[in-house]
N, C-alpha and C positions, 0 to 999 in steps of 0.2 A: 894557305889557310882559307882565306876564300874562296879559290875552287873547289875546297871541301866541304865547307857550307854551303854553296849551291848545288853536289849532290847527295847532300844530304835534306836540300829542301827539295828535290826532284823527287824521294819516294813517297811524299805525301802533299801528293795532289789528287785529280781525280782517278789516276792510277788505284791508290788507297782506297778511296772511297767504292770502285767498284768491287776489289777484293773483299772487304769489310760486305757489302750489298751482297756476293756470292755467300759470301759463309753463313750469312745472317738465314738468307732466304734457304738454307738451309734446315734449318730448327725450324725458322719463321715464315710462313707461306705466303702470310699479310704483309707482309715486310714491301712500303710502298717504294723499292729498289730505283726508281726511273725520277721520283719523286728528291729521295736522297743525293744519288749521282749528282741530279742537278741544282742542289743549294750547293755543294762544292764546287760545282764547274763556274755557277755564278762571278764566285767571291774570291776562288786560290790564288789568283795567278801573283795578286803585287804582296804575297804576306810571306813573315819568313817560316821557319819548320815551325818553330813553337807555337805563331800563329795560326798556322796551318790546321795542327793538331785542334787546338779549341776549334778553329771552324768544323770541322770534319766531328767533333765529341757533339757541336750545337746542333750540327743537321742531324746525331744521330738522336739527341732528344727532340727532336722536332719531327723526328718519321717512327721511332720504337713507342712502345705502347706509355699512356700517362703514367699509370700504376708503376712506381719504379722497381719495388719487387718485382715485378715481370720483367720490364725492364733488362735486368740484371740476371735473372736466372737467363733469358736469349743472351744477353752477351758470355756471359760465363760458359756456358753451351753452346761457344762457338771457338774455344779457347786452346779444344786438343790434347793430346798427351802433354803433360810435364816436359820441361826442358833438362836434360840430364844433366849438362856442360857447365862447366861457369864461366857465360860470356854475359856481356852487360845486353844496353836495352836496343843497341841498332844492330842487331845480329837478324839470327833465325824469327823472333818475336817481334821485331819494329813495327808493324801492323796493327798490335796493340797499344800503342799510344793513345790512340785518342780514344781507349775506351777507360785508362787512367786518368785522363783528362775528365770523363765523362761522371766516373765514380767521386773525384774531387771537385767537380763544380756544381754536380746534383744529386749528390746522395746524402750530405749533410745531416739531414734532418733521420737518416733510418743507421745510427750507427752500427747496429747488429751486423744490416746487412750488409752495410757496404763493408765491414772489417770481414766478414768471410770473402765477402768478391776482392779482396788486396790481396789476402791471401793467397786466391788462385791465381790474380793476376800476376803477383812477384816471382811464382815458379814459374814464370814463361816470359817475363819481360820483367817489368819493376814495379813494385808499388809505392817507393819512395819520394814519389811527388804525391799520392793520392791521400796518402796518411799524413800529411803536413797540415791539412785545414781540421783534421779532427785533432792533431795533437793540438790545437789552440784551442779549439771548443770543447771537446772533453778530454782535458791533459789528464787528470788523475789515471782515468781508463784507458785510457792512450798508453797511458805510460805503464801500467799494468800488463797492458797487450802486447807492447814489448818486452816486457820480461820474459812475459813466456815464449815470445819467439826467440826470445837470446837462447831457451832452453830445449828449443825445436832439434827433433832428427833431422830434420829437412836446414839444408846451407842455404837456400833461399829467404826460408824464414830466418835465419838467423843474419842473413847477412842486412835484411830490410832495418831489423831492431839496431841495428850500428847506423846504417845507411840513411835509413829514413828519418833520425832524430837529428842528425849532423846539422849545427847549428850554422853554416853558408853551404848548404847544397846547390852545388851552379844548377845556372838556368832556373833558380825558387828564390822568393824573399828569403832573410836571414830568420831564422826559428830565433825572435830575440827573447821569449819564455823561459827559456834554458841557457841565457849568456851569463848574468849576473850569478844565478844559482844553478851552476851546472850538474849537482848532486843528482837528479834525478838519472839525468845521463849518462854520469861517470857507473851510478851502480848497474844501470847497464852494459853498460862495456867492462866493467867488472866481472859480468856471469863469462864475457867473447877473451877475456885477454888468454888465457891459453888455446885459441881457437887452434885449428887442425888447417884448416880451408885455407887457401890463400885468396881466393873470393871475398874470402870474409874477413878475412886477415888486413886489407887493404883496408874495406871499409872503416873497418875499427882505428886504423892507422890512419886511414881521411879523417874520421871523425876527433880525434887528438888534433892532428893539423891545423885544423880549423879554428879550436880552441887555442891554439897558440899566437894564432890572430885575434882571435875577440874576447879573452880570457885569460892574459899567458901567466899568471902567478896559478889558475886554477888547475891549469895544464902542463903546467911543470912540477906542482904538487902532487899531482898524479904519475907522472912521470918519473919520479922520483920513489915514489912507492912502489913502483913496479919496477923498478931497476933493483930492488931487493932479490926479484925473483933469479932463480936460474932457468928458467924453462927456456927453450930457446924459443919458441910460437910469443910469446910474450915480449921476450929481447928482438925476436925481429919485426916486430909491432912497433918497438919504439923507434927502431931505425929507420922504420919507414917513416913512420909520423915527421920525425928531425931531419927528414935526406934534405930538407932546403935550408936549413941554419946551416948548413958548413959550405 
Protein backbone atom coordinates (compact mmCIF):
# COMPACT_ATOMS: atom_id res chain seq x y z
CA UNK A 1 0.00 0.00 0.00
CA UNK A 2 2.67 2.31 0.50
CA UNK A 3 4.46 1.84 -2.55
CA UNK A 4 1.33 2.77 -4.06
CA UNK A 5 1.08 5.86 -2.65
CA UNK A 6 4.37 6.92 -3.60
CA UNK A 7 3.53 6.33 -7.09
CA UNK A 8 0.80 7.75 -7.09
CA UNK A 9 2.30 10.94 -5.31
CA UNK A 10 5.03 10.66 -8.19
CA UNK A 11 2.36 11.97 -11.13
CA UNK A 12 1.95 15.20 -9.39
CA UNK A 13 4.84 16.92 -9.22
CA UNK A 14 6.55 19.10 -11.48
CA UNK A 15 6.04 16.48 -14.14
CA UNK A 16 2.11 17.87 -13.76
CA UNK A 17 2.71 21.12 -13.51
CA UNK A 18 4.53 21.39 -16.93
CA UNK A 19 1.90 19.18 -18.65
CA UNK A 20 -0.96 21.48 -17.04
CA UNK A 21 1.87 24.76 -18.51
CA UNK A 22 1.83 23.01 -22.10
CA UNK A 23 -2.02 22.71 -22.48
CA UNK A 24 -2.61 25.95 -20.97
CA UNK A 25 -0.26 28.00 -23.16
CA UNK A 26 -2.12 26.47 -25.56
CA UNK A 27 -5.52 28.55 -25.50
CA UNK A 28 -3.31 30.83 -23.34
CA UNK A 29 -0.18 32.67 -24.90
CA UNK A 30 0.17 34.87 -21.61
CA UNK A 31 0.20 31.90 -19.59
CA UNK A 32 3.47 33.01 -17.49
CA UNK A 33 4.56 28.85 -17.97
CA UNK A 34 8.50 29.27 -16.41
CA UNK A 35 6.73 31.38 -13.63
CA UNK A 36 4.14 28.51 -12.78
CA UNK A 37 6.73 25.44 -13.20
CA UNK A 38 8.68 27.14 -10.63
CA UNK A 39 6.19 27.74 -7.51
CA UNK A 40 5.71 23.87 -7.98
CA UNK A 41 9.33 23.04 -8.12
CA UNK A 42 9.75 25.24 -5.02
CA UNK A 43 7.53 23.60 -2.61
CA UNK A 44 6.49 19.50 -4.13
CA UNK A 45 9.05 17.65 -3.04
CA UNK A 46 8.13 16.88 1.16
CA UNK A 47 3.98 16.88 0.44
CA UNK A 48 1.72 14.00 -0.27
CA UNK A 49 -0.71 13.71 -3.58
CA UNK A 50 -3.49 15.65 -1.96
CA UNK A 51 -0.96 18.17 -0.97
CA UNK A 52 0.50 18.15 -4.08
CA UNK A 53 -2.63 18.94 -5.96
CA UNK A 54 -3.56 22.20 -3.85
CA UNK A 55 0.06 23.42 -4.37
CA UNK A 56 -0.10 22.93 -8.16
CA UNK A 57 -4.36 24.39 -8.14
CA UNK A 58 -2.36 27.61 -5.78
CA UNK A 59 0.34 28.25 -8.34
CA UNK A 60 -2.22 28.00 -10.99
CA UNK A 61 -4.22 30.88 -9.35
CA UNK A 62 -1.22 32.70 -8.84
CA UNK A 63 -0.15 32.61 -12.59
CA UNK A 64 -4.07 32.43 -14.57
CA UNK A 65 -5.72 35.55 -14.93
CA UNK A 66 -7.47 37.44 -11.54
CA UNK A 67 -10.99 37.52 -13.28
CA UNK A 68 -12.09 34.02 -12.54
CA UNK A 69 -14.49 33.73 -15.37
CA UNK A 70 -11.51 33.87 -17.40
CA UNK A 71 -9.91 31.87 -15.37
CA UNK A 72 -12.08 29.11 -15.87
CA UNK A 73 -13.28 29.42 -19.35
CA UNK A 74 -8.66 28.63 -20.10
CA UNK A 75 -9.07 25.86 -17.90
CA UNK A 76 -12.10 24.24 -19.29
CA UNK A 77 -10.59 24.91 -22.76
CA UNK A 78 -7.99 22.95 -22.03
CA UNK A 79 -9.95 19.88 -20.99
CA UNK A 80 -10.58 17.94 -24.44
CA UNK A 81 -13.03 15.46 -25.77
CA UNK A 82 -15.27 13.88 -23.02
CA UNK A 83 -14.13 10.66 -21.50
CA UNK A 84 -16.33 7.83 -22.95
CA UNK A 85 -15.12 4.87 -20.24
CA UNK A 86 -16.12 4.64 -16.90
CA UNK A 87 -13.00 4.81 -15.14
CA UNK A 88 -12.50 6.98 -11.93
CA UNK A 89 -10.18 10.03 -11.40
CA UNK A 90 -6.37 8.53 -11.70
CA UNK A 91 -6.85 7.10 -15.06
CA UNK A 92 -6.67 8.93 -18.54
CA UNK A 93 -7.80 12.45 -16.73
CA UNK A 94 -5.45 12.57 -13.43
CA UNK A 95 -4.02 15.85 -14.64
CA UNK A 96 -7.12 17.41 -13.83
CA UNK A 97 -6.97 17.29 -10.23
CA UNK A 98 -5.68 20.21 -9.44
CA UNK A 99 -7.94 22.07 -11.62
CA UNK A 100 -10.91 20.51 -9.19
CA UNK A 101 -8.88 21.56 -6.59
CA UNK A 102 -8.78 25.01 -8.14
CA UNK A 103 -12.78 25.30 -8.94
CA UNK A 104 -13.35 24.28 -4.87
CA UNK A 105 -10.92 26.43 -3.32
CA UNK A 106 -11.69 29.75 -5.69
CA UNK A 107 -14.69 29.67 -7.29
CA UNK A 108 -16.91 29.95 -4.28
CA UNK A 109 -18.14 33.17 -4.68
CA UNK A 110 -19.33 32.64 -8.73
CA UNK A 111 -21.75 29.65 -8.36
CA UNK A 112 -23.06 29.66 -11.98
CA UNK A 113 -19.87 29.41 -12.99
CA UNK A 114 -18.10 27.10 -11.33
CA UNK A 115 -21.41 24.51 -11.49
CA UNK A 116 -20.90 24.52 -15.32
CA UNK A 117 -16.87 24.15 -15.15
CA UNK A 118 -17.98 20.60 -12.55
CA UNK A 119 -19.82 19.64 -14.99
CA UNK A 120 -17.18 19.50 -17.72
CA UNK A 121 -14.73 18.59 -15.32
CA UNK A 122 -16.66 15.18 -14.02
CA UNK A 123 -16.92 14.00 -17.72
CA UNK A 124 -13.25 13.74 -17.84
CA UNK A 125 -12.14 13.11 -14.15
CA UNK A 126 -14.42 14.01 -11.20
CA UNK A 127 -16.04 16.80 -9.85
CA UNK A 128 -17.01 15.25 -6.57
CA UNK A 129 -14.61 16.85 -4.40
CA UNK A 130 -15.41 20.38 -6.14
CA UNK A 131 -19.17 20.46 -5.35
CA UNK A 132 -18.69 19.59 -1.63
CA UNK A 133 -17.91 23.34 -0.47
CA UNK A 134 -20.91 24.51 -2.52
CA UNK A 135 -23.23 21.93 -1.14
CA UNK A 136 -22.58 23.58 2.36
CA UNK A 137 -22.82 27.23 1.05
CA UNK A 138 -25.65 26.95 -1.25
CA UNK A 139 -27.25 23.40 -0.12
CA UNK A 140 -30.81 24.19 -1.33
CA UNK A 141 -29.23 24.80 -5.05
CA UNK A 142 -26.78 22.34 -4.73
CA UNK A 143 -29.06 19.90 -4.07
CA UNK A 144 -31.37 21.03 -6.84
CA UNK A 145 -28.29 20.50 -9.28
CA UNK A 146 -28.18 17.33 -8.31
CA UNK A 147 -31.27 16.29 -9.10
CA UNK A 148 -31.08 17.10 -12.18
CA UNK A 149 -27.95 15.46 -12.76
CA UNK A 150 -29.49 12.30 -11.17
CA UNK A 151 -31.64 12.84 -14.37
CA UNK A 152 -28.66 13.46 -16.82
CA UNK A 153 -28.22 11.38 -20.33
CA UNK A 154 -24.67 11.74 -19.47
CA UNK A 155 -23.40 8.63 -16.52
CA UNK A 156 -21.04 11.10 -15.46
CA UNK A 157 -23.44 13.49 -14.42
CA UNK A 158 -25.35 11.08 -12.82
CA UNK A 159 -22.79 9.32 -11.23
CA UNK A 160 -21.33 12.89 -9.58
CA UNK A 161 -25.35 13.42 -7.97
CA UNK A 162 -24.61 9.92 -5.92
CA UNK A 163 -20.94 10.50 -5.64
CA UNK A 164 -20.60 13.81 -4.91
CA UNK A 165 -23.34 14.18 -1.93
CA UNK A 166 -21.91 10.78 -0.19
CA UNK A 167 -21.76 11.82 3.19
CA UNK A 168 -17.69 10.29 4.09
CA UNK A 169 -16.20 10.71 0.57
CA UNK A 170 -12.38 9.63 1.44
CA UNK A 171 -9.75 11.90 1.16
CA UNK A 172 -12.91 15.00 1.96
CA UNK A 173 -14.38 15.97 5.43
CA UNK A 174 -17.58 14.20 6.28
CA UNK A 175 -20.70 16.22 4.45
CA UNK A 176 -22.29 16.23 8.19
CA UNK A 177 -25.43 18.59 6.46
CA UNK A 178 -26.90 15.61 5.30
CA UNK A 179 -26.02 12.88 8.43
CA UNK A 180 -28.80 13.72 10.74
CA UNK A 181 -31.35 14.56 7.77
CA UNK A 182 -30.41 12.38 5.01
CA UNK A 183 -33.80 13.13 3.03
CA UNK A 184 -32.33 15.33 0.84
CA UNK A 185 -30.08 12.64 -0.37
CA UNK A 186 -31.95 9.64 -0.06
CA UNK A 187 -34.43 11.45 -2.93
CA UNK A 188 -31.52 11.58 -4.69
CA UNK A 189 -30.60 8.27 -5.02
CA UNK A 190 -34.07 7.72 -5.35
CA UNK A 191 -34.22 9.28 -9.04
CA UNK A 192 -30.32 6.36 -9.52
CA UNK A 193 -31.76 3.26 -7.67
CA UNK A 194 -32.74 1.63 -11.08
CA UNK A 195 -29.57 3.00 -12.48
CA UNK A 196 -28.32 0.96 -15.70
CA UNK A 197 -24.36 1.92 -15.29
CA UNK A 198 -22.50 0.10 -13.04
CA UNK A 199 -20.23 3.33 -12.72
CA UNK A 200 -23.06 4.74 -11.15
CA UNK A 201 -24.43 1.87 -9.66
CA UNK A 202 -21.44 1.71 -7.28
CA UNK A 203 -21.64 5.20 -6.46
CA UNK A 204 -25.21 4.98 -5.29
CA UNK A 205 -24.19 1.76 -3.37
CA UNK A 206 -21.00 3.94 -1.74
CA UNK A 207 -23.32 6.30 -1.00
CA UNK A 208 -25.84 3.74 1.25
CA UNK A 209 -22.50 2.34 2.77
CA UNK A 210 -21.70 5.14 4.09
CA UNK A 211 -24.88 5.94 5.68
CA UNK A 212 -24.77 2.70 7.26
CA UNK A 213 -21.86 4.07 9.16
CA UNK A 214 -23.14 7.54 10.20
CA UNK A 215 -26.83 6.85 9.98
CA UNK A 216 -27.69 3.13 10.13
CA UNK A 217 -31.53 3.34 11.26
CA UNK A 218 -31.85 5.99 8.10
CA UNK A 219 -30.12 3.58 5.97
CA UNK A 220 -31.68 0.66 6.53
CA UNK A 221 -35.13 2.39 6.20
CA UNK A 222 -34.11 2.86 3.04
CA UNK A 223 -32.89 -0.26 2.42
CA UNK A 224 -35.66 -1.78 3.33
CA UNK A 225 -37.95 0.15 1.00
CA UNK A 226 -36.19 -0.89 -1.85
CA UNK A 227 -35.89 -4.45 -1.16
CA UNK A 228 -39.72 -4.22 -2.12
CA UNK A 229 -38.55 -3.68 -5.51
CA UNK A 230 -37.70 -6.48 -8.08
CA UNK A 231 -35.54 -4.74 -10.56
CA UNK A 232 -32.39 -6.42 -10.26
CA UNK A 233 -30.13 -2.61 -10.83
CA UNK A 234 -31.83 -1.80 -7.67
CA UNK A 235 -31.32 -5.47 -5.66
CA UNK A 236 -27.71 -5.33 -6.73
CA UNK A 237 -27.28 -1.73 -5.31
CA UNK A 238 -28.27 -3.19 -2.16
CA UNK A 239 -25.84 -5.88 -2.34
CA UNK A 240 -23.28 -3.89 -2.89
CA UNK A 241 -24.02 -1.25 -0.25
CA UNK A 242 -24.12 -4.63 2.56
CA UNK A 243 -21.09 -6.66 0.94
CA UNK A 244 -19.24 -5.61 4.30
CA UNK A 245 -22.00 -6.58 7.12
CA UNK A 246 -21.65 -10.42 6.12
Amino acid sequence: MEQEKVKLTAYFGVNLAQLLSEKICEVENKFPADKFIALVQQNYSDKTYTQRIELIADALYACLPIDYDKSIKILVNIMGDENPKETGMFTDFYWLMPVGKFIEKYGLAHFDTSIKAIEELTKRNTGEYAIRPYLRKYTAQSVEQMKTWAQSENFHLRRLAAEGIRPKLPWSSKLDIFIDNPKPVFEILNILKTEQVKFVMKSVANNIADYIKVNSDAAFELIREWEKSDNKNTQWIIKHATRKLK
